[in-house]
C-alpha positions as CSV (number, residue, x, y, z in Angstrom):
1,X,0.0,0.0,0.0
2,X,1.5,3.2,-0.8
3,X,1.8,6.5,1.7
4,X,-0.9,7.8,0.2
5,X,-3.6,5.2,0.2
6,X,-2.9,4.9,4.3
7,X,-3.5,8.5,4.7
8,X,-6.8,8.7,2.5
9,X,-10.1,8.9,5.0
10,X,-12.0,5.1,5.5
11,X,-15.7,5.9,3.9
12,X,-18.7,5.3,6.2
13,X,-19.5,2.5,3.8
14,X,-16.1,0.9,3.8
15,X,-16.0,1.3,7.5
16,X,-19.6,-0.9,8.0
17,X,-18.6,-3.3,5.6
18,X,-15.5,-4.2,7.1
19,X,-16.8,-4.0,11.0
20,X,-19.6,-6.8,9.7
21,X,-17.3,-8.3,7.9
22,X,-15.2,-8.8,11.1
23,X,-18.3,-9.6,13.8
24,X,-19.7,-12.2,10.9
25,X,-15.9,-13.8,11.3
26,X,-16.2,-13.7,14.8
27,X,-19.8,-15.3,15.1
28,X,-20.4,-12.2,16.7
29,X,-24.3,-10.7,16.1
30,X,-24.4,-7.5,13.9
31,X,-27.3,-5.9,15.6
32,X,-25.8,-4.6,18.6
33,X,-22.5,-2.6,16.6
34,X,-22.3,0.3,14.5
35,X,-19.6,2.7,13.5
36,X,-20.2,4.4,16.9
37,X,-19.1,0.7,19.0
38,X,-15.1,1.0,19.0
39,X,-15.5,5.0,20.0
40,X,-17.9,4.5,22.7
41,X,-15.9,1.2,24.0
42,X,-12.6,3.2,23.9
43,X,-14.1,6.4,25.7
44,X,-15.4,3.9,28.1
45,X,-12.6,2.0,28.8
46,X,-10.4,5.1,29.0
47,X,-12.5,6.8,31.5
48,X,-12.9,3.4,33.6
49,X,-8.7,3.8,33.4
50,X,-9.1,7.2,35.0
51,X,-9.2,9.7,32.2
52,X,-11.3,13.1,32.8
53,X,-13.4,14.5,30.9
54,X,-11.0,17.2,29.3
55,X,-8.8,14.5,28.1
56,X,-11.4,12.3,26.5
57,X,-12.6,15.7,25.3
58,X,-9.4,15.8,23.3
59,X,-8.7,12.2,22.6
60,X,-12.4,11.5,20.4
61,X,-11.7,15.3,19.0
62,X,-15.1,16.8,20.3
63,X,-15.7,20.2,20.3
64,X,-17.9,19.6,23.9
65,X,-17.1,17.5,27.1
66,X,-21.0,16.9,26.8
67,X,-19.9,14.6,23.8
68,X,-17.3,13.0,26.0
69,X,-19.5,12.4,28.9
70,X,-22.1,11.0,26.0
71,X,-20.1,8.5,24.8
72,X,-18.7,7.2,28.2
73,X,-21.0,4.9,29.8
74,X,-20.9,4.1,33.1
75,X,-18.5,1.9,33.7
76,X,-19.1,-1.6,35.8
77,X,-17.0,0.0,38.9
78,X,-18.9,3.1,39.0
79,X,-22.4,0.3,39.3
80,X,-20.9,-1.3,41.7
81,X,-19.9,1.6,44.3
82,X,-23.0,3.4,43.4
83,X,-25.5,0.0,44.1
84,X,-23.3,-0.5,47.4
85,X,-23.8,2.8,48.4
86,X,-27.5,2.8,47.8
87,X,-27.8,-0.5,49.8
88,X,-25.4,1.2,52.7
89,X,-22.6,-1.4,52.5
């Protein structure tokens, strides 16, 4: 592959094809992924790791930490403490 092919943008099309492509490989069901999956995971797994907001902010290149906080779920930990806490353990 030559420089620039690896620098040329992946098209939204290209980008589905290959993620189903992938899952199907994986025996994986398609109807819980979409091009969103690997930037919500990463966010996630990077705030779960102790990023703030500011960096994730920077890292998915939002213009708002709104959008970070959007695509961060709340992370199994955060559950966890939060169900002790609202059963006083």
């Amino acid at each position: 592959m030559q420089e620039a092919e690896a620098l040329k943008p992946l098209s939204y099309t290209t980008s589905m094809e290959d993620l189903r492509r992938l899952l199907s490989h994986l025996n994986i069901p398609l109807k819980h992924f979409t091009e969103h999956s690997g930037k919500r995971g990463g966010a996630t797994t990077a705030a779960d790791l102790g990023m703030s907001s500011d960096e994730l902010q920077k890292l998915g290149q939002w213009k708002s930490r709104n959008m970070a906080e959007k695509y961060t779920d709340s992370c199994i930990k955060k559950r966890l403490k939060m169900s002790a806490f609202l059963h006083g353990k």
